[in-house]
Rosetta silent file (secondary structure, phi, psi, omega in degrees, C-alpha in Angstrom):
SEQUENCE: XXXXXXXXXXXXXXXXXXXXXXXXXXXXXXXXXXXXXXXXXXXXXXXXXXXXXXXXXXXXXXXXXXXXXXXXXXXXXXXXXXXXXXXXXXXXXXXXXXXXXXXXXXXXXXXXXXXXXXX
SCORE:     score description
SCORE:     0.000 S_00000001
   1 L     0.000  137.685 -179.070   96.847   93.059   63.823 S_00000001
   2 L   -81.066  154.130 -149.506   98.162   96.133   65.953 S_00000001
   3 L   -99.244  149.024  163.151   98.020   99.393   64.326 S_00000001
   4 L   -76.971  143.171  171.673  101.209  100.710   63.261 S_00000001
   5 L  -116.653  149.614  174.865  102.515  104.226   64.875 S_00000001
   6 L   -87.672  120.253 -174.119  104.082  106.283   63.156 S_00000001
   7 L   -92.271  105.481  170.231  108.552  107.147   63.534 S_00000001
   8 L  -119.307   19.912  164.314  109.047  110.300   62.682 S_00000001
   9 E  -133.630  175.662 -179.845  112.051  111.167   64.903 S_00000001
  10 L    44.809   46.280  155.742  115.818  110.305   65.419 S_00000001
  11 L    61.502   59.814  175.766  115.838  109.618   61.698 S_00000001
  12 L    52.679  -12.783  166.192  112.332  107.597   61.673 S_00000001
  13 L   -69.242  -19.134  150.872  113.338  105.354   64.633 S_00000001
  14 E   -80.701  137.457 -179.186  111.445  106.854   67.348 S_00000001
  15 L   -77.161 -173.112 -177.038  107.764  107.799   68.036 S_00000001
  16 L  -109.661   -8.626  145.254  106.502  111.090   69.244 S_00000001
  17 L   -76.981   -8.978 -157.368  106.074  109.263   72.774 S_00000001
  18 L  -121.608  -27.479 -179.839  109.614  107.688   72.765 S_00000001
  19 L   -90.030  -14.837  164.362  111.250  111.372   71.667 S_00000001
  20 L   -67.790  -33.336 -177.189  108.854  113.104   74.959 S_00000001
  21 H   -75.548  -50.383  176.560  109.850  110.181   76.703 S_00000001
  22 H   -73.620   -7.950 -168.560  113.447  110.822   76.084 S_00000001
  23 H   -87.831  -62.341  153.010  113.297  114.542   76.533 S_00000001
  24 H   -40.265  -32.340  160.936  111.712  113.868   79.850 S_00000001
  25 H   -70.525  -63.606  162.006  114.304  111.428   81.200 S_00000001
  26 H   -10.197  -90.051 -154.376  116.847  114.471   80.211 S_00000001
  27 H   -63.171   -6.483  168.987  115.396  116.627   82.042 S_00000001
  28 H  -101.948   55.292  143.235  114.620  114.624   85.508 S_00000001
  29 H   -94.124  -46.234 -174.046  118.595  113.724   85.092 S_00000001
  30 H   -73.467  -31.695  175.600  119.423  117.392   85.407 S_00000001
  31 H   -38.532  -39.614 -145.837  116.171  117.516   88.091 S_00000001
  32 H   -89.991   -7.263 -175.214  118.815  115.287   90.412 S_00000001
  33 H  -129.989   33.737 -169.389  121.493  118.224   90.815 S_00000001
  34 L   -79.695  123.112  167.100  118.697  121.038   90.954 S_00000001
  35 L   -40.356  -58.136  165.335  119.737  123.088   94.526 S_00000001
  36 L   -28.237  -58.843 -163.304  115.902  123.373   95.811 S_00000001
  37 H   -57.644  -55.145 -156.549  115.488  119.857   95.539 S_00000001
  38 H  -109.847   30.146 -176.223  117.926  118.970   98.182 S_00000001
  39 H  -110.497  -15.170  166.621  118.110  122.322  100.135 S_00000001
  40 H   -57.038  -32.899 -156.771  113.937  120.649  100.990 S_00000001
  41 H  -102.757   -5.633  168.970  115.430  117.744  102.272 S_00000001
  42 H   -65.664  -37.605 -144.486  118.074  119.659  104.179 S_00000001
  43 H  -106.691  -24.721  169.807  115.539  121.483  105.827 S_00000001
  44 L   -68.548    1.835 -160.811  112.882  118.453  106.604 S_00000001
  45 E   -98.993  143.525 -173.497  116.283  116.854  108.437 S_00000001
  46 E  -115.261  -22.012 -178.942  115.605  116.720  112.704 S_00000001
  47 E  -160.802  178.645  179.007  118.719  114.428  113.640 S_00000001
  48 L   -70.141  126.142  168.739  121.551  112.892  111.377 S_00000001
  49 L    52.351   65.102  141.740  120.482  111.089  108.707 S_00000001
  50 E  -163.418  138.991 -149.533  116.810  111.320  109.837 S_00000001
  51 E  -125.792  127.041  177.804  114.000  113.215  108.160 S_00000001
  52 E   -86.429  136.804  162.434  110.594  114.102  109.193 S_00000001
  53 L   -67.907  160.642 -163.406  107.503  113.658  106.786 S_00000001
  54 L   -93.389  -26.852   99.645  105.707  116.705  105.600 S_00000001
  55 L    54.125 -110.650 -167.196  102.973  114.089  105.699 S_00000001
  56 L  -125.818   -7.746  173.345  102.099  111.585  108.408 S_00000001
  57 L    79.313  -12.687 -175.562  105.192  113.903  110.905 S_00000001
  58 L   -74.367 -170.808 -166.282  106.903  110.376  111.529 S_00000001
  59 E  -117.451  144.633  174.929  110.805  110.763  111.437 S_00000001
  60 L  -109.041 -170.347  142.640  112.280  108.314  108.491 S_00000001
  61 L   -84.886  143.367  173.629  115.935  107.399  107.578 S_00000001
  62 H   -72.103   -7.278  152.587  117.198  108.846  104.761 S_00000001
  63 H   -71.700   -2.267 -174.472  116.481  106.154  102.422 S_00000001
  64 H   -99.797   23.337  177.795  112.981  105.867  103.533 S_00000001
  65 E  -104.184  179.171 -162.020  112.258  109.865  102.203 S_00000001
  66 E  -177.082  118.830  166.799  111.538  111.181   98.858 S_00000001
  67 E   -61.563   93.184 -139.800  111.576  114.772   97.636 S_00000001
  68 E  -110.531  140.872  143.264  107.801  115.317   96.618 S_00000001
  69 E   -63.211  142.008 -179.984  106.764  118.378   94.461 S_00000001
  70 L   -67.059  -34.304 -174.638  103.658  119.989   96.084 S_00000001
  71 L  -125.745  117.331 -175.247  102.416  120.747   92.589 S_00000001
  72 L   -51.842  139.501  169.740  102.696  117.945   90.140 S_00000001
  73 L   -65.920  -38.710 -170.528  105.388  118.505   87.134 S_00000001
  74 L    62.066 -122.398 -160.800  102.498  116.763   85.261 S_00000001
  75 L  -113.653  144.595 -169.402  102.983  115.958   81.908 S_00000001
  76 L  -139.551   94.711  134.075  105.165  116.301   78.907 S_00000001
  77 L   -55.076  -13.328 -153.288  103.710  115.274   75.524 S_00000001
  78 L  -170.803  158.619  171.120  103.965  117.729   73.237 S_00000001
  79 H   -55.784  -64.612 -175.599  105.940  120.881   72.579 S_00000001
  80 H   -56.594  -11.696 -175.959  103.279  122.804   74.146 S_00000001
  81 H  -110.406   54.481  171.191  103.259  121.472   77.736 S_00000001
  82 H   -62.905  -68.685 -152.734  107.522  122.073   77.999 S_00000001
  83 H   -72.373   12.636  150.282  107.052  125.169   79.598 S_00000001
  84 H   -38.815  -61.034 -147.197  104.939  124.072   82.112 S_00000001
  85 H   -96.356  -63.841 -153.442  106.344  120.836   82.844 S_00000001
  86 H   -65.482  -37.388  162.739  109.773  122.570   82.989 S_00000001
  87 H   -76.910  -16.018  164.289  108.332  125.293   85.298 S_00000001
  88 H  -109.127   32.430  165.528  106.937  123.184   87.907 S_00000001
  89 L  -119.455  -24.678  160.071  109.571  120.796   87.852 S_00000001
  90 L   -98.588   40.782  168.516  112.397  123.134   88.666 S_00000001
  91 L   -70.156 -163.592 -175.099  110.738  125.231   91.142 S_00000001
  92 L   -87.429 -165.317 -174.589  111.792  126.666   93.875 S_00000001
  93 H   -64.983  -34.374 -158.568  112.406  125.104   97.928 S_00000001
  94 H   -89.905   19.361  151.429  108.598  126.105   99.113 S_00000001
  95 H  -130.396   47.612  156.358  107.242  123.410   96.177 S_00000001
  96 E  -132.129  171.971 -173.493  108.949  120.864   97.288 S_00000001
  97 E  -169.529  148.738  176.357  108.129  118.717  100.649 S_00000001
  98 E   -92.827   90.572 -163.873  109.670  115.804  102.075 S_00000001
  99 E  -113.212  172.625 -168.739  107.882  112.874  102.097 S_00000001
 100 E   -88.970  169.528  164.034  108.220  109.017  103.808 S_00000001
 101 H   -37.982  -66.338  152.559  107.844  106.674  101.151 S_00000001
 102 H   -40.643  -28.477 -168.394  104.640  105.516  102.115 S_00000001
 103 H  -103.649  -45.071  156.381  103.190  108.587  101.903 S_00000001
 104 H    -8.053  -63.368 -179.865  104.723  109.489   98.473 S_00000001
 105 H   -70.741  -53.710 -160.890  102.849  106.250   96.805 S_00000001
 106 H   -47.740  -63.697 -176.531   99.667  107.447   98.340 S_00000001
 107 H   -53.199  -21.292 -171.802   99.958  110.931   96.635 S_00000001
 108 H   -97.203  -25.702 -170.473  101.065  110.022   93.596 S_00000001
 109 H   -62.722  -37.706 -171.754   98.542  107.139   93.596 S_00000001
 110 H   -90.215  -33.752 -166.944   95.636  109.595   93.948 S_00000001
 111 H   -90.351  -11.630  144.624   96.985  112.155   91.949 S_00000001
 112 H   -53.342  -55.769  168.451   97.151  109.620   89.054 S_00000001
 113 H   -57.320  -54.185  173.157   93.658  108.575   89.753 S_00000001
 114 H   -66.698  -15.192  176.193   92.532  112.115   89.165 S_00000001
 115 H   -55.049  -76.550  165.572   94.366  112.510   86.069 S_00000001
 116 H   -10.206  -47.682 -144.160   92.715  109.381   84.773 S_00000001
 117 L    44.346   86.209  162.116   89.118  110.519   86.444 S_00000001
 118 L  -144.469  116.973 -159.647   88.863  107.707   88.182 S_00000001
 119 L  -112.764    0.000    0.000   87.688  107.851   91.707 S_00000001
Protein backbone atom coordinates (compact mmCIF):
# COMPACT_ATOMS: atom_id res chain seq x y z
CA UNK A 1 0.00 0.00 0.00
CA UNK A 2 1.39 3.61 -0.89
CA UNK A 3 1.90 5.87 1.93
CA UNK A 4 -0.53 8.53 2.21
CA UNK A 5 0.76 12.39 1.95
CA UNK A 6 -0.53 14.62 3.69
CA UNK A 7 -3.31 17.89 2.12
CA UNK A 8 -2.89 20.56 4.01
CA UNK A 9 -3.58 23.35 1.47
CA UNK A 10 -6.44 24.86 -0.71
CA UNK A 11 -8.74 23.64 2.04
CA UNK A 12 -6.94 20.04 2.46
CA UNK A 13 -6.97 19.32 -1.32
CA UNK A 14 -3.51 19.97 -2.20
CA UNK A 15 -0.03 18.79 -1.01
CA UNK A 16 2.86 20.97 -0.10
CA UNK A 17 4.37 19.89 -3.64
CA UNK A 18 1.11 20.59 -5.62
CA UNK A 19 0.75 24.29 -3.70
CA UNK A 20 5.00 24.94 -4.77
CA UNK A 21 4.05 23.46 -7.85
CA UNK A 22 1.29 25.88 -8.37
CA UNK A 23 3.11 28.88 -7.06
CA UNK A 24 5.82 28.05 -9.50
CA UNK A 25 3.66 27.77 -12.63
CA UNK A 26 2.44 31.48 -11.41
CA UNK A 27 5.35 32.74 -11.44
CA UNK A 28 7.02 31.31 -14.88
CA UNK A 29 3.48 32.74 -16.39
CA UNK A 30 4.48 36.22 -15.35
CA UNK A 31 8.40 34.99 -16.31
CA UNK A 32 6.81 35.09 -20.16
CA UNK A 33 6.20 39.03 -20.18
CA UNK A 34 9.46 39.77 -18.04
CA UNK A 35 11.43 42.65 -20.46
CA UNK A 36 15.08 40.97 -19.99
CA UNK A 37 13.86 37.84 -21.15
CA UNK A 38 13.13 38.97 -24.60
CA UNK A 39 15.37 42.14 -24.81
CA UNK A 40 18.27 38.60 -24.71
CA UNK A 41 16.71 37.32 -27.58
CA UNK A 42 16.53 40.70 -29.28
CA UNK A 43 20.03 41.05 -28.91
CA UNK A 44 21.23 37.25 -29.90
CA UNK A 45 19.06 38.19 -33.35
CA UNK A 46 21.82 38.48 -36.66
CA UNK A 47 19.11 38.54 -39.57
CA UNK A 48 15.18 38.48 -39.42
CA UNK A 49 13.82 35.94 -37.63
CA UNK A 50 17.25 34.27 -37.11
CA UNK A 51 19.18 33.92 -33.88
CA UNK A 52 22.61 32.92 -33.09
CA UNK A 53 23.44 30.39 -30.18
CA UNK A 54 25.33 31.64 -27.21
CA UNK A 55 26.38 28.01 -27.44
CA UNK A 56 27.51 25.98 -30.44
CA UNK A 57 27.48 30.04 -32.61
CA UNK A 58 25.15 28.26 -35.29
CA UNK A 59 22.36 30.75 -36.47
CA UNK A 60 18.70 29.06 -35.66
CA UNK A 61 15.13 30.20 -36.65
CA UNK A 62 13.24 31.57 -34.17
CA UNK A 63 11.45 28.57 -33.16
CA UNK A 64 14.54 26.58 -32.92
CA UNK A 65 15.93 29.16 -29.81
CA UNK A 66 15.17 29.22 -26.23
CA UNK A 67 15.90 31.92 -23.66
CA UNK A 68 18.37 30.06 -21.21
CA UNK A 69 19.18 31.57 -17.72
CA UNK A 70 23.00 31.42 -17.21
CA UNK A 71 22.33 30.71 -13.55
CA UNK A 72 19.69 28.16 -12.87
CA UNK A 73 16.29 29.57 -11.14
CA UNK A 74 16.73 26.21 -9.31
CA UNK A 75 14.24 25.22 -7.08
CA UNK A 76 11.13 26.18 -5.27
CA UNK A 77 9.98 23.92 -2.40
CA UNK A 78 9.52 25.63 0.46
CA UNK A 79 8.94 29.17 1.65
CA UNK A 80 12.52 29.52 2.18
CA UNK A 81 13.95 29.08 -1.34
CA UNK A 82 11.16 32.00 -2.86
CA UNK A 83 13.60 34.53 -2.64
CA UNK A 84 16.10 32.91 -4.42
CA UNK A 85 14.17 31.22 -6.95
CA UNK A 86 12.39 34.56 -7.56
CA UNK A 87 15.78 36.38 -7.74
CA UNK A 88 17.40 34.36 -10.30
CA UNK A 89 14.47 33.90 -12.26
CA UNK A 90 13.73 37.52 -12.94
CA UNK A 91 17.13 38.73 -13.45
CA UNK A 92 18.39 40.98 -15.45
CA UNK A 93 19.51 40.79 -19.69
CA UNK A 94 23.37 39.68 -18.83
CA UNK A 95 21.73 36.21 -17.10
CA UNK A 96 20.06 35.31 -19.75
CA UNK A 97 21.64 33.72 -23.15
CA UNK A 98 20.12 32.49 -26.16
CA UNK A 99 20.31 29.12 -26.81
CA UNK A 100 19.46 26.51 -30.02
CA UNK A 101 17.38 23.92 -28.73
CA UNK A 102 19.83 21.36 -28.85
CA UNK A 103 22.00 23.00 -26.81
CA UNK A 104 19.36 23.96 -24.15
CA UNK A 105 18.58 19.99 -23.52
CA UNK A 106 22.24 19.46 -23.09
CA UNK A 107 22.48 22.13 -20.27
CA UNK A 108 19.65 21.46 -18.58
CA UNK A 109 20.39 17.72 -18.92
CA UNK A 110 23.71 18.14 -17.07
CA UNK A 111 22.63 20.60 -14.80
CA UNK A 112 19.95 18.12 -13.59
CA UNK A 113 22.51 15.45 -13.34
CA UNK A 114 24.42 17.57 -10.90
CA UNK A 115 21.54 18.36 -8.86
CA UNK A 116 20.83 14.67 -8.56
CA UNK A 117 24.86 13.88 -8.11
CA UNK A 118 24.88 11.78 -10.68
CA UNK A 119 27.72 11.87 -13.08
Amino acid sequence: MGRRVERTRNGGQWTEARYFGFIRSALRSAFQKWGPKHEAKKLAKVQYNTYVCAHCDKWHGASQVEVDHIVPAGSLKSFDDLPGFVERMFCEVDGFQVLCKECHQTKTNEERQCRTGKQ
